[in-house]
MDAnalysis code that builds the backbone (N, CA, C; Angstrom):
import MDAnalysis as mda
import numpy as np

u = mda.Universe.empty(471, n_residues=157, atom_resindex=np.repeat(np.arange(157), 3), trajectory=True)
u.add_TopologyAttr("name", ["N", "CA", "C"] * 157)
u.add_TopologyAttr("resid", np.arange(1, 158))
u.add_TopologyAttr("resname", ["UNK", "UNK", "UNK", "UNK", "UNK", "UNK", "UNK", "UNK", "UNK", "UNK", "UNK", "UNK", "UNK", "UNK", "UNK", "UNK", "UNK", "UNK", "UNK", "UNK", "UNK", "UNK", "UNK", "UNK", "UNK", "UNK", "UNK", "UNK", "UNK", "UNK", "UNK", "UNK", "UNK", "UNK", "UNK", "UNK", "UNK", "UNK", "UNK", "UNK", "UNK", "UNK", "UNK", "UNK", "UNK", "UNK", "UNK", "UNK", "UNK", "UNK", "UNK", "UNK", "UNK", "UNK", "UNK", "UNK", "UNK", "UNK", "UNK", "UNK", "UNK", "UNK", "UNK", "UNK", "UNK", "UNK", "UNK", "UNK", "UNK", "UNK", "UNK", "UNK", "UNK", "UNK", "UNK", "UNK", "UNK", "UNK", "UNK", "UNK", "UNK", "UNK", "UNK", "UNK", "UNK", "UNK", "UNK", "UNK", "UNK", "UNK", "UNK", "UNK", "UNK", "UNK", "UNK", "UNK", "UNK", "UNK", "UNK", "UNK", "UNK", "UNK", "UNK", "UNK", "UNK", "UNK", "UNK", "UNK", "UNK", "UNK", "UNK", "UNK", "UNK", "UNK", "UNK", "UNK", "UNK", "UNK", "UNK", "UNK", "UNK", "UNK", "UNK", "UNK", "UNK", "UNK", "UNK", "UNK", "UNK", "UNK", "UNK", "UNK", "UNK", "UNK", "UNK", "UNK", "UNK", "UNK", "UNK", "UNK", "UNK", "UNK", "UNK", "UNK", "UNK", "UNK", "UNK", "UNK", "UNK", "UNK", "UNK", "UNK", "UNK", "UNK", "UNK", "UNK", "UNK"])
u.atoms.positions = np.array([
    [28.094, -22.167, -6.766],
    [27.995, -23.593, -6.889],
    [27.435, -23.918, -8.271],
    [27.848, -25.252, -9.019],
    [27.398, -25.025, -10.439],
    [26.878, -26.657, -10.299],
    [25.812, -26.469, -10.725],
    [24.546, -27.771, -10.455],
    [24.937, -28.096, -11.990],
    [25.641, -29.570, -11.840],
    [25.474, -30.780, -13.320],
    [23.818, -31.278, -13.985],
    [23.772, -31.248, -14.937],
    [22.256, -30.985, -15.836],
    [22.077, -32.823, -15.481],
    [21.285, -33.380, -15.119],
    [20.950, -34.616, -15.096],
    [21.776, -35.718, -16.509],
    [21.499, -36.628, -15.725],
    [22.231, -37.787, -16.949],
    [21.456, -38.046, -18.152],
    [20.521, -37.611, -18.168],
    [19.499, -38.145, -19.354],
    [19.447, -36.380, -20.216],
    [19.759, -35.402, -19.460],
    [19.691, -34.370, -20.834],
    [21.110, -34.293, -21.257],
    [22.065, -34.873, -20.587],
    [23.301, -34.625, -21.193],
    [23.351, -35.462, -21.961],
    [22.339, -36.822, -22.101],
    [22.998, -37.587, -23.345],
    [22.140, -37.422, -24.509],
    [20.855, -36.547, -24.364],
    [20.204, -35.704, -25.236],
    [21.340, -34.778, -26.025],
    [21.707, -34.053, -24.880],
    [22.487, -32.778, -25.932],
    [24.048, -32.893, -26.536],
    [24.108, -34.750, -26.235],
    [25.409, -35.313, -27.081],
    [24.734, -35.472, -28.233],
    [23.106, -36.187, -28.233],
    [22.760, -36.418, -29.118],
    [22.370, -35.599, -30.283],
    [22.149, -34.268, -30.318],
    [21.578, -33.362, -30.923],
    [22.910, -32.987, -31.401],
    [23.840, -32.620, -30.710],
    [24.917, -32.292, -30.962],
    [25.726, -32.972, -31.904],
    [25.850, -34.235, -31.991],
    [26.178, -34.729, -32.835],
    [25.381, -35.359, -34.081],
    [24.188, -35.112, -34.350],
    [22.742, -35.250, -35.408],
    [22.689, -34.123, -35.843],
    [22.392, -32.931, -35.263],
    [22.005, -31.640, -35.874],
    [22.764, -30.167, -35.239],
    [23.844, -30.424, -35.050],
    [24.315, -29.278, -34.264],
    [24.554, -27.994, -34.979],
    [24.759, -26.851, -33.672],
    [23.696, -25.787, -33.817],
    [25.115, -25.311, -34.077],
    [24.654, -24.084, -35.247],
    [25.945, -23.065, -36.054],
    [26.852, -22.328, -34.335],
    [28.119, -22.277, -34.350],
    [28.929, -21.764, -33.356],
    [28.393, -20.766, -33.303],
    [28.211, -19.534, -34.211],
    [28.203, -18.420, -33.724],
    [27.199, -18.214, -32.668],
    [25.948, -19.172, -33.356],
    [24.360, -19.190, -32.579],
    [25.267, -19.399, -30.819],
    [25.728, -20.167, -30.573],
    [25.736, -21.207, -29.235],
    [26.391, -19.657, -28.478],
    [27.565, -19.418, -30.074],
    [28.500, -18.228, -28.779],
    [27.253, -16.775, -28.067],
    [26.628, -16.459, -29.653],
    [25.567, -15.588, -28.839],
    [24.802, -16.088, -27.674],
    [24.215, -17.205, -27.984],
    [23.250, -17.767, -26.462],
    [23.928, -17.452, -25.297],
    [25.156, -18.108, -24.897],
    [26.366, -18.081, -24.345],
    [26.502, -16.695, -23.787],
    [26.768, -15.819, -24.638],
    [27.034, -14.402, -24.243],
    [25.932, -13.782, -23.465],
    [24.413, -14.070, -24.362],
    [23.460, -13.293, -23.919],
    [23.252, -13.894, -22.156],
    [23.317, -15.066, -21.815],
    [22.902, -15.654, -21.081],
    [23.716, -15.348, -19.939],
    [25.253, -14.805, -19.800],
    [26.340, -14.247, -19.342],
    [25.983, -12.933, -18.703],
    [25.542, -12.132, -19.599],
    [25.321, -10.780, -19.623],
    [24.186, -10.651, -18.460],
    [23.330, -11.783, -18.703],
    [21.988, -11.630, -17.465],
    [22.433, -12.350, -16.308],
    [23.138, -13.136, -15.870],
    [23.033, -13.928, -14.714],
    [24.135, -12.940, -14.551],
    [25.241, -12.450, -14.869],
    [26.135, -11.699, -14.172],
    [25.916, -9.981, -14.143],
    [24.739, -9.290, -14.078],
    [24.401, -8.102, -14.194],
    [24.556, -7.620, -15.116],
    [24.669, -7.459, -15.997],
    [25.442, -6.884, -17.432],
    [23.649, -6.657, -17.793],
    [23.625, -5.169, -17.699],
    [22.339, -4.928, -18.719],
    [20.957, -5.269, -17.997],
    [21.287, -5.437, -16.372],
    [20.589, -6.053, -15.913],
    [19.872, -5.229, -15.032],
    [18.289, -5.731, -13.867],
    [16.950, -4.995, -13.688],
    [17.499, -4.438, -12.226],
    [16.816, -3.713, -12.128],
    [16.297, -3.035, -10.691],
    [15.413, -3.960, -10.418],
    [15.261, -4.350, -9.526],
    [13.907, -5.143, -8.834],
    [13.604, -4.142, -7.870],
    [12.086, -3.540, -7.767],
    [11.646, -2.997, -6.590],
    [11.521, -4.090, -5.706],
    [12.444, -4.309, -4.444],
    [12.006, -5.159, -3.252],
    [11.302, -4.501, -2.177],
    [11.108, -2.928, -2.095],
    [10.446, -2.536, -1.139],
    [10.221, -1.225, -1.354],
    [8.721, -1.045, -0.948],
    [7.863, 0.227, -1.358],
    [7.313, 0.730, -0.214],
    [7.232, 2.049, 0.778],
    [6.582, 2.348, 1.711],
    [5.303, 2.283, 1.629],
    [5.023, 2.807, -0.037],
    [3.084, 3.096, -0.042],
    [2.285, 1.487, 0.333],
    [3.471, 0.446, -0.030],
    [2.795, -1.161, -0.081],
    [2.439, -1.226, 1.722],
    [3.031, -0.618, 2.401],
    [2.666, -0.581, 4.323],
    [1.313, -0.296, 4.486],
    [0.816, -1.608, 5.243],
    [-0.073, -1.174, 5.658],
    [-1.249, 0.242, 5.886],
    [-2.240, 0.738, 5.805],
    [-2.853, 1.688, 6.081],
    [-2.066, 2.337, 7.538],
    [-2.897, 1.914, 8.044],
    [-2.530, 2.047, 9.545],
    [-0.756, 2.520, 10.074],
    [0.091, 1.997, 9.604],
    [1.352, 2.069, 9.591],
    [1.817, 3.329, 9.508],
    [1.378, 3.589, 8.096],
    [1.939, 4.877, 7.068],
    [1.236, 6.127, 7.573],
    [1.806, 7.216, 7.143],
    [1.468, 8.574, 7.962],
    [0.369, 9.356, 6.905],
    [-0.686, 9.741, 7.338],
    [-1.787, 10.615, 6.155],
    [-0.884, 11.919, 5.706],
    [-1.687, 12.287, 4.727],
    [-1.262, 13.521, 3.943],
    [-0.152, 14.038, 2.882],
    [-0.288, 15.084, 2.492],
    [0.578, 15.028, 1.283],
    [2.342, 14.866, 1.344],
    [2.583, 15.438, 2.876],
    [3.643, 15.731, 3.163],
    [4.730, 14.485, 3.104],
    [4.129, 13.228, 2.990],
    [4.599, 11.915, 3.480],
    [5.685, 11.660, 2.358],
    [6.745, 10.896, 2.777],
    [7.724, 10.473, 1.751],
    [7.790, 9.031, 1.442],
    [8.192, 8.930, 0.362],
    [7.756, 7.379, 0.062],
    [9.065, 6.767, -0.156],
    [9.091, 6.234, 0.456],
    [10.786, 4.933, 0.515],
    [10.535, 3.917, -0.692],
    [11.559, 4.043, -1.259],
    [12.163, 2.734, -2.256],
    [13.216, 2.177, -2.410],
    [13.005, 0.908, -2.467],
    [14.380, 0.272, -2.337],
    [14.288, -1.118, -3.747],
    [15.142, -0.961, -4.531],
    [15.822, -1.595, -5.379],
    [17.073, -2.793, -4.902],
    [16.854, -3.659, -6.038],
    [18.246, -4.804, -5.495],
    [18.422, -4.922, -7.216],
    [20.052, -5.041, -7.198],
    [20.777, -5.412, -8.323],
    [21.680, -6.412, -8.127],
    [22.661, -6.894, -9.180],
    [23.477, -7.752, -8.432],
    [24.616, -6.915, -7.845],
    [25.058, -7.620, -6.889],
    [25.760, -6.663, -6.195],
    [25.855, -5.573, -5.594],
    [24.685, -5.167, -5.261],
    [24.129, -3.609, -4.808],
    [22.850, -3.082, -4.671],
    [22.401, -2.218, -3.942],
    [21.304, -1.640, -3.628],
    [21.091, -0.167, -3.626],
    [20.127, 0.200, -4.008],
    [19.598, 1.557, -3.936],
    [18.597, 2.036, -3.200],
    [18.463, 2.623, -2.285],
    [17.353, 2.985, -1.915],
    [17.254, 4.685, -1.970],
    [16.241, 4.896, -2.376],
    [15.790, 6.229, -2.640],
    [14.404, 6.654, -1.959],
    [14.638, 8.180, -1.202],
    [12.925, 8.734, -0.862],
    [12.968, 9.950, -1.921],
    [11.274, 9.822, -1.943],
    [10.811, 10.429, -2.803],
    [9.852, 11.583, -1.919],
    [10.468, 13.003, -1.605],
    [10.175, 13.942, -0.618],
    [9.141, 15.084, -1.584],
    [7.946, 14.722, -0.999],
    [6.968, 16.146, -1.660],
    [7.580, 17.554, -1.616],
    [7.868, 18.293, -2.804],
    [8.374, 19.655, -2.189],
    [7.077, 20.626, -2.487],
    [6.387, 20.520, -3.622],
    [5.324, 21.308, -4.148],
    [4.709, 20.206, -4.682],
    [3.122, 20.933, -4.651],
    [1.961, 20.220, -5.594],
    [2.770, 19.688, -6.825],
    [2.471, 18.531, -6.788],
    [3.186, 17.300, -8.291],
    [4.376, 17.675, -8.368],
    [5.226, 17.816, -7.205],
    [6.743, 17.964, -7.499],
    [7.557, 17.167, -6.498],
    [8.409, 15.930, -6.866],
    [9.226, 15.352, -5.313],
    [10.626, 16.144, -5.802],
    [11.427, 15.450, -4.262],
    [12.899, 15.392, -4.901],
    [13.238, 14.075, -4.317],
    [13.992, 13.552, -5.194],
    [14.666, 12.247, -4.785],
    [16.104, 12.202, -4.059],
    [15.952, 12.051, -2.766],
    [17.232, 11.759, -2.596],
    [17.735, 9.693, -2.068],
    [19.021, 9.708, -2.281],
    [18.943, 8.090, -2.204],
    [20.694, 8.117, -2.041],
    [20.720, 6.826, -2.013],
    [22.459, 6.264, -1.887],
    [21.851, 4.203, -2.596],
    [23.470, 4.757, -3.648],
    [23.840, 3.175, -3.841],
    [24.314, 2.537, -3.012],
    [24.240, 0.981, -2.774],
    [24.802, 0.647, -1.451],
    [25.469, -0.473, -2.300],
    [27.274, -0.961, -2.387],
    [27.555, -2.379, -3.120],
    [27.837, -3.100, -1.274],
    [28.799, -3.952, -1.583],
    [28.641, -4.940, -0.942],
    [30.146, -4.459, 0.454],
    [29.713, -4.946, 0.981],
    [30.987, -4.306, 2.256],
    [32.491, -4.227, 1.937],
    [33.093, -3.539, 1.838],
    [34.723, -3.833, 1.324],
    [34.821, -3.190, 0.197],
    [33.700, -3.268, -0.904],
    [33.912, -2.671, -1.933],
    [33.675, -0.870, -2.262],
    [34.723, -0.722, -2.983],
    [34.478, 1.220, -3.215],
    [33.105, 1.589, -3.781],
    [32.785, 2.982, -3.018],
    [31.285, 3.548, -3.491],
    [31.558, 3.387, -5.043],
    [30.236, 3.037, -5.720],
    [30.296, 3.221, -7.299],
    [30.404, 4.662, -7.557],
    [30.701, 4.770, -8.787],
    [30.812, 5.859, -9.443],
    [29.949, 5.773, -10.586],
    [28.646, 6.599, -10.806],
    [27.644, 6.917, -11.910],
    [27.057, 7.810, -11.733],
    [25.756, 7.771, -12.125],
    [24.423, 8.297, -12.187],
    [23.124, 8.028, -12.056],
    [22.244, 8.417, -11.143],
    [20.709, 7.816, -11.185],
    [19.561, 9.109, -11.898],
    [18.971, 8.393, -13.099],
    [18.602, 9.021, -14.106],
    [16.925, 8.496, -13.503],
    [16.063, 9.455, -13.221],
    [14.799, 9.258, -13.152],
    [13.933, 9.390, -14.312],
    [13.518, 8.729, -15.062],
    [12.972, 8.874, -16.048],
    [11.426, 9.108, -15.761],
    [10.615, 10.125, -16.579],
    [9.499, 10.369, -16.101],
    [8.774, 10.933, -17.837],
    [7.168, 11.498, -17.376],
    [6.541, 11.907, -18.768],
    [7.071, 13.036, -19.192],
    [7.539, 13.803, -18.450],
    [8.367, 14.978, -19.595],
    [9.927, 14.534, -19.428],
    [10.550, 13.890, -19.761],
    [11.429, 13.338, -19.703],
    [12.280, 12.333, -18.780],
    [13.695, 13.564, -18.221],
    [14.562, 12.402, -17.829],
    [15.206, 13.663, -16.486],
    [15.633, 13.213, -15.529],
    [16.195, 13.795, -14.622],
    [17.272, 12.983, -14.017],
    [18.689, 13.553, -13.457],
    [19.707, 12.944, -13.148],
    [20.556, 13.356, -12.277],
    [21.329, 12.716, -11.336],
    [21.551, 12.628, -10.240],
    [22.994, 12.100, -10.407],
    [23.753, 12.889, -10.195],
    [25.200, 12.269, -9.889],
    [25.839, 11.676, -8.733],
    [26.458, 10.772, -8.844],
    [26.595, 9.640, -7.241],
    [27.492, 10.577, -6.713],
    [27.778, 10.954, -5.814],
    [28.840, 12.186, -4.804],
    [30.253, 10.704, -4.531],
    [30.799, 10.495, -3.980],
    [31.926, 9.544, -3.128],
    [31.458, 8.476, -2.489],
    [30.571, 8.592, -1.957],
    [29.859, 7.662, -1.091],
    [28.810, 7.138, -1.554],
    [28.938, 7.494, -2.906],
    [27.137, 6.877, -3.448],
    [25.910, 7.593, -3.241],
    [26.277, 8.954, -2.983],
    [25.027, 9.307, -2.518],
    [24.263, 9.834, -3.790],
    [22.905, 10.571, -3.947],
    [22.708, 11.083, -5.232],
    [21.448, 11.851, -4.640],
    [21.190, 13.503, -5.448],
    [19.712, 13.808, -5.266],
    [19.632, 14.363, -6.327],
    [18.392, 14.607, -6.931],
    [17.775, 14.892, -8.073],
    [16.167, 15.660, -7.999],
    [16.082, 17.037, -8.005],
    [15.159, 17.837, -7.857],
    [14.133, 17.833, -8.964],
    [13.416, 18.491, -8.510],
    [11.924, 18.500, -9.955],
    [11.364, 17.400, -10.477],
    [11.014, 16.356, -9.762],
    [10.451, 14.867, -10.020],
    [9.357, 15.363, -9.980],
    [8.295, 14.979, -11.654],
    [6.817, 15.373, -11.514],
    [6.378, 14.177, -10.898],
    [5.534, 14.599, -10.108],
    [4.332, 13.097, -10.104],
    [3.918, 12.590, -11.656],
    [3.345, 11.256, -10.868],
    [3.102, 9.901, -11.853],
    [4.139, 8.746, -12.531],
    [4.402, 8.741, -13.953],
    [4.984, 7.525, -14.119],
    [6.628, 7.598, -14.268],
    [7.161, 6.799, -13.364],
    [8.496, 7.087, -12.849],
    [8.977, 5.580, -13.290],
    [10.796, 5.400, -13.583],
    [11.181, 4.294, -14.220],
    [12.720, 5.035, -13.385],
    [13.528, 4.162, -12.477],
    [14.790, 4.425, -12.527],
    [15.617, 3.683, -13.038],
    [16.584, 4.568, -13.252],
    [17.897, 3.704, -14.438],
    [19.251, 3.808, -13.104],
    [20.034, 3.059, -13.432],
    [21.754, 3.271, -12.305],
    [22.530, 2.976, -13.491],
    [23.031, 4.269, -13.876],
    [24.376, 4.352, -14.954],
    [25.388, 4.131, -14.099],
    [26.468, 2.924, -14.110],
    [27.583, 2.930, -13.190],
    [28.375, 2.751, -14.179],
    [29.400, 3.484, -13.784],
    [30.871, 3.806, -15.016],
    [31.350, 2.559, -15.375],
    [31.517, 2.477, -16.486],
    [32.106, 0.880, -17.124],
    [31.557, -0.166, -17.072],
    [29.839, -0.198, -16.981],
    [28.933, -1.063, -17.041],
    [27.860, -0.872, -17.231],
    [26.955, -1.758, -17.986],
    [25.821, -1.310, -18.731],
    [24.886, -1.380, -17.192],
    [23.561, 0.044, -18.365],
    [22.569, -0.054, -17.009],
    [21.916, -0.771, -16.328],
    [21.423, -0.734, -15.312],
    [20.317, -1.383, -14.782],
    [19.424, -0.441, -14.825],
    [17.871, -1.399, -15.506],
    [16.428, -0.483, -15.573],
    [15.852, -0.750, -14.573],
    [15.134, -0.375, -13.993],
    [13.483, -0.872, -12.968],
    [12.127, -0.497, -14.277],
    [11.143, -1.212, -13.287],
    [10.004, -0.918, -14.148],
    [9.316, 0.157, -14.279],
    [7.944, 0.645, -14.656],
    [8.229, 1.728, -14.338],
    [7.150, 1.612, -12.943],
    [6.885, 2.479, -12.152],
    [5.788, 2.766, -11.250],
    [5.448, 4.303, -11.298],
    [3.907, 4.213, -10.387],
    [3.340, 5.657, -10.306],
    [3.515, 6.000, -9.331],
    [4.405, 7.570, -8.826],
    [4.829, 8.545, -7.804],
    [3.072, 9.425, -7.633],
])
């Protein structure tokens, strides 16, 4: 649905427009950049859901516990656990999820961490796992073929 800008800024931005208007190329970049974000292009992971955020009580003690994450993009979801295998070591396993009807993506989920980068190839179905995740500061990326990434922020494993 595309919401009309009120009557009083549209006769602002006749007015500017025709007093001081702004170089094309400027408007086409705004234009583009502004494209690129409302339609995913280059666009975030949002963490929408974290197991460790559950309640005390809820969540299970000890080291063994796995921690659920779940991401939203446009058009798709990720959720990934993060499974203790050894002292400061997970493995991630997860699946992209797009929207019903549409084919599993085809990419990569790249865990970025302090000694680098670890990566995970999507199988057919979206699925992906990725071994040797150190603990601490973790950032996931979703490389999907023929479109720029989506980042998340980073958080601590």
């Amino acid at each position: 649905m595309r919401v009309r800008p009120p009557a009083e800024l549209r006769v602002l931005r006749d007015l500017f427009e025709a007093c001081d208007p702004a170089p094309r190329r400027l408007v086409e970049a705004a234009y583009a950049a502004a494209s690129r974000k409302w339609s995913g292009g280059g666009s975030a992971l949002r963490l929408i859901g974290d197991s460790a955020d559950a309640p005390a009580r809820t969540r299970r003690a000890g080291m063994g516990e796995t921690r659920v994450l779940t991401f939203a993009m446009p058009g798709r979801m990720l959720e990934m656990d993060l499974i203790p295998v050894a002292e400061g070591l997970f493995r991630a396993v997860g699946l992209v999820l797009g929207r019903p009807g549409h084919s599993a993506p085809a990419g990569d989920v790249v865990l970025r961490h302090a000694t680098g980068e670890s990566v995970g190839a999507l199988d057919e179905r979206g699925g992906f796992a990725v071994d040797d995740v150190p603990r601490g500061p973790l950032s996931v990326v979703f490389r999907q073929e023929r479109s720029a990434a989506a980042v998340a922020d980073w958080l601590v494993c």
